[in-house]
C-alpha positions in Angstrom: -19.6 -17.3 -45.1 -19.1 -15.5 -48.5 -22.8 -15.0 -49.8 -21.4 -13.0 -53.2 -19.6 -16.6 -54.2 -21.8 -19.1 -53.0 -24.7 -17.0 -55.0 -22.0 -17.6 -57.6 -21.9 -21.4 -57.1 -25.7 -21.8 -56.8 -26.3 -20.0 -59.9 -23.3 -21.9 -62.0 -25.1 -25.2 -60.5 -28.4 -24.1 -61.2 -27.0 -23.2 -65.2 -25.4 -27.1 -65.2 -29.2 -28.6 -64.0 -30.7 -26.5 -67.1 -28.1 -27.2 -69.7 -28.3 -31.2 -68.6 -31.7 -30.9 -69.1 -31.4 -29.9 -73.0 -27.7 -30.9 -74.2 -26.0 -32.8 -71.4 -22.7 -31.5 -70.6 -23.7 -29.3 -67.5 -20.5 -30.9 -65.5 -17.8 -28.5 -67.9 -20.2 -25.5 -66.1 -20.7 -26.6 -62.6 -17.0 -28.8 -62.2 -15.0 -25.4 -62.6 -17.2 -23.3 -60.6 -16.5 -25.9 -57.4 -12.9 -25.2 -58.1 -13.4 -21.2 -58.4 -15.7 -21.7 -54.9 -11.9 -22.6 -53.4 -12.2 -26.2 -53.8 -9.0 -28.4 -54.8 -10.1 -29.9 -58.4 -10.6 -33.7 -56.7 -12.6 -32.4 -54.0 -14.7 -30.0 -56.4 -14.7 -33.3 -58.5 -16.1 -35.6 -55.6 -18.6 -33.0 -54.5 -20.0 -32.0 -57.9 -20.6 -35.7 -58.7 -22.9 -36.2 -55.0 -24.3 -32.7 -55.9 -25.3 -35.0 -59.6 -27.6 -37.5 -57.7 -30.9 -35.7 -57.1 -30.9 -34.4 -60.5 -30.1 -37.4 -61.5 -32.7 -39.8 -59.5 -35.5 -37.0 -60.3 -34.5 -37.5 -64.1 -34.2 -41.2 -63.5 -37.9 -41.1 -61.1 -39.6 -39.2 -64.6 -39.0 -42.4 -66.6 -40.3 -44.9 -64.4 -42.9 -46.2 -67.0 -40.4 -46.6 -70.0 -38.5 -48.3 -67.7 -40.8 -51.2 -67.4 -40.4 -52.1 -70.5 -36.5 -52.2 -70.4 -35.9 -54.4 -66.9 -34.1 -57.2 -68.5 -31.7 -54.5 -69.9 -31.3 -52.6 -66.8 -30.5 -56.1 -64.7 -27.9 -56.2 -67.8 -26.3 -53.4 -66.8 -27.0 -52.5 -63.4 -23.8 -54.2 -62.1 -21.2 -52.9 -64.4 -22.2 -49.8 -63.5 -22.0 -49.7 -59.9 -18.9 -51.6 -59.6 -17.6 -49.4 -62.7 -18.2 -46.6 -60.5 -16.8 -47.8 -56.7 -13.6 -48.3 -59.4 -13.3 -45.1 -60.7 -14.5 -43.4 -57.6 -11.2 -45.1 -55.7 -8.9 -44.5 -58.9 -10.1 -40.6 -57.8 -9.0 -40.8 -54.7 -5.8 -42.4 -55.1 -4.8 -40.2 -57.3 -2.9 -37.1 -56.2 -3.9 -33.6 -57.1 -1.1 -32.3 -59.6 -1.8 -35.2 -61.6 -5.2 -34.9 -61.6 -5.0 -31.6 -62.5 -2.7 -33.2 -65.8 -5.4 -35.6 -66.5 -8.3 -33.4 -66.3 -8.3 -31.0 -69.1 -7.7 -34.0 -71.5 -11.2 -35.5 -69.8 -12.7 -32.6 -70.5 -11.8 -32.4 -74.1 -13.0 -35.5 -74.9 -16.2 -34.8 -72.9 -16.4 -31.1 -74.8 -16.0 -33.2 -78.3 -18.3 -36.4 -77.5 -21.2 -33.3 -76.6 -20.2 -32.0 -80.1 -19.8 -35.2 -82.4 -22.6 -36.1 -80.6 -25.0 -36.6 -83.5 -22.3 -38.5 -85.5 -22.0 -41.3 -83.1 -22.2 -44.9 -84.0 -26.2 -46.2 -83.6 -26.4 -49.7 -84.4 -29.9 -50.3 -86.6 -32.3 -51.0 -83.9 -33.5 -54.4 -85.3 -29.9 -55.2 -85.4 -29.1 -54.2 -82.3 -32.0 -55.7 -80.1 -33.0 -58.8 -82.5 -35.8 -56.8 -84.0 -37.5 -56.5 -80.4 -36.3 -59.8 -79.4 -33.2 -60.1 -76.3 -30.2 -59.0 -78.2 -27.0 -61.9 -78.6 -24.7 -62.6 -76.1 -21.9 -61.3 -78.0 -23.9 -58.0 -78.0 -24.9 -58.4 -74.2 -21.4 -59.0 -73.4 -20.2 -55.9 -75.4 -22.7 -53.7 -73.8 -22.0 -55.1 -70.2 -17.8 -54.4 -71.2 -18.4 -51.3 -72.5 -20.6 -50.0 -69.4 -18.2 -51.0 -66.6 -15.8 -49.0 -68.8 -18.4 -46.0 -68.8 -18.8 -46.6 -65.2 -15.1 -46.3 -64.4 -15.1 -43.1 -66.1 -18.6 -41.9 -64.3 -16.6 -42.6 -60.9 -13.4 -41.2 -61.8 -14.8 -37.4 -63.7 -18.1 -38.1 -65.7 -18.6 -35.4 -67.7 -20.5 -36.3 -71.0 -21.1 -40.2 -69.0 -24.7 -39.9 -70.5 -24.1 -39.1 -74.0 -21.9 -42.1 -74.0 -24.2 -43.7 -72.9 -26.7 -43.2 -75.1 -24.5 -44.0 -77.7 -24.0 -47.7 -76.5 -27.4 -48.7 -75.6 -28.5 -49.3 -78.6 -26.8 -52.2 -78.6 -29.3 -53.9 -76.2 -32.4 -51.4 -75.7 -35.1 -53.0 -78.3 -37.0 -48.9 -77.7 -36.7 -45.8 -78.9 -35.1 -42.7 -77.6 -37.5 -42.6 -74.9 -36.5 -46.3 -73.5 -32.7 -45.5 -73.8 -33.0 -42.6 -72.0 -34.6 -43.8 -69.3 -31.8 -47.0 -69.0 -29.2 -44.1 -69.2 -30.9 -41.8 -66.4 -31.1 -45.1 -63.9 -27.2 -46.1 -64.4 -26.1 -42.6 -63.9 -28.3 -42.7 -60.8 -26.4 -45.8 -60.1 -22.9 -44.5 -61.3 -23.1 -41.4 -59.3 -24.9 -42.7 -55.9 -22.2 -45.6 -55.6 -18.8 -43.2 -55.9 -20.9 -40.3 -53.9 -21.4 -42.8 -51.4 -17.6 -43.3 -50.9 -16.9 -40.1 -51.8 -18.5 -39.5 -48.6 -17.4 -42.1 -46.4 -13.7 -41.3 -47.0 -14.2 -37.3 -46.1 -13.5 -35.9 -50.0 -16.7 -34.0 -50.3 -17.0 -30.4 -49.0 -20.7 -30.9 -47.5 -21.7 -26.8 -47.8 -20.7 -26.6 -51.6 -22.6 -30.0 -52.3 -25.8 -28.8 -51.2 -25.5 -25.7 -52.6 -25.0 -27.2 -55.9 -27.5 -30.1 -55.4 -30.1 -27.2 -54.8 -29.0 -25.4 -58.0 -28.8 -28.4 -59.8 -32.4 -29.4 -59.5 -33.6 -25.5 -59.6 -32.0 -25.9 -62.7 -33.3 -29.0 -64.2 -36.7 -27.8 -63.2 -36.8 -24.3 -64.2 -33.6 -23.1 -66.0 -34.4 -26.6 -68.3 -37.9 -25.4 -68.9 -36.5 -22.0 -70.2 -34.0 -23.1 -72.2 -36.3 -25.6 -74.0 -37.5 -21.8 -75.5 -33.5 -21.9 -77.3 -33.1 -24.2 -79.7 -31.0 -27.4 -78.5 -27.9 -27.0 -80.7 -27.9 -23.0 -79.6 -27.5 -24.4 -75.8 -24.8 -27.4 -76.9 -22.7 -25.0 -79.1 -22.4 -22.7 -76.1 -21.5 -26.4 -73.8 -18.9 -26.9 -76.2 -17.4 -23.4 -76.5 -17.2 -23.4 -72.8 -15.9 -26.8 -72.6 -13.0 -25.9 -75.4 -12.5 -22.6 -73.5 -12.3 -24.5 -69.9 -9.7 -27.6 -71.3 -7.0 -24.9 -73.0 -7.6 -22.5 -69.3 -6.9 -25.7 -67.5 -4.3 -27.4 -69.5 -2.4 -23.8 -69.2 -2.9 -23.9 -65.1 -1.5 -27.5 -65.2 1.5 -27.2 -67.6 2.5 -23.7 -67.2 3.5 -24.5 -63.2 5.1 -28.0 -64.4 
């Protein structure tokens, strides 16, 4: 047991909980220290996203009120999520390592510029969106449900950025604010995440030691590193997200091109 590097991993995990907390985007942090742990990128893949859940469910746990008002949106969505997520969780596994390693710092790319172009996302006008409180249309519904099996595909298969996307899509059918779409988007991922962890597990692609390392950083993080980094302002901890994130695709498009 190397304590210097699982320290290391701990504390990169503990930095992703924080960062999710305020910005979203703690994957680019926590994905690349799995691999620098010694992991092969699928397997630090697989066992960052089972190290997600607790953060997740706690996140998902602290909305339980707002999501009351939302049930006929979540029983909307609830299915394209999880089967969006077996799917991309088996495209993972299925696919082999070099070109994973191809695919991946595109993914994180377009993760890095959703967290930045995140302000500039489409919203649709709530009363348009929702019928001015009312159930939204079925074209809308069936948007929405299209659109979040495509999210949960991507969830299973890498995920960074999955909630920002998210939130850019809900308002489609959420009739509430922020608060209610936030709480939709903290249950799916829950949903997202748990389902691919789940087989993840089952089919022997998680490295156990590193998960609960980072699952215990992770919710450090979202607990106390997201409490401190509320004291930064939230485009301070996002520009640094997206610096890394830029950074982190060039470093890993140059690992997987340069050996091509």
């Amino acid at each position: 047991m190397d304590i210097g590097r699982d320290a290391l991993l701990l504390g990169a995990a503990a930095l992703a909980g924080g960062v999710n907390a305020v910005a979203g985007g703690g994957t680019l942090l926590s994905f690349p220290a799995a691999m620098a742990w010694g992991l092969p990128s699928t397997v630090a893949n697989a066992t960052n996203a089972v190290a997600l859940v607790p953060g997740s469910f706690a996140s998902a746990w602290a909305y339980r009120r707002e999501l009351g008002a939302v049930r006929s949106v979540v029983a909307l969505l609830a299915l394209p999520a999880v089967v969006g997520g077996v799917l991309g969780a088996v495209i993972l596994r299925y696919t082999p390592v070099r070109r994973f390693d191809a695919i991946v710092p595109w993914l994180v790319l377009g993760a890095t510029l959703a967290i930045l172009f995140q302000r500039r996302m489409p919203r649709p006008a709530l009363g348009a969106a929702a019928g001015a409180g009312g159930p939204p249309s079925r074209r809308r519904a069936a948007t929405a449900v299209g659109l979040q099996l495509a999210v949960g595909v991507y969830g299973g298969f890498f995920g960074a950025a999955m909630g920002i996307v998210m939130l850019a899509l809900l308002p489609l059918v959420v009739p509430g604010g922020i608060q209610h779409r936030n709480a939709v988007k903290n249950l799916l991922a829950v949903l997202i995440n748990g389902v691919a962890s789940l087989y993840f597990v089952a089919v022997g692609l998680v490295n156990g030691h590193a998960a609960l390392l980072m699952a215990a950083g992770a919710v450090a993080g979202g607990f106390v590193g997201g409490h401190l980094a509320r004291r930064a302002p939230a485009g301070v901890v996002r520009a640094l997200v997206v610096a890394i994130g830029l950074g982190l695709s060039a470093l890993l498009a140059y690992r997987a091109y340069a050996r091509a």
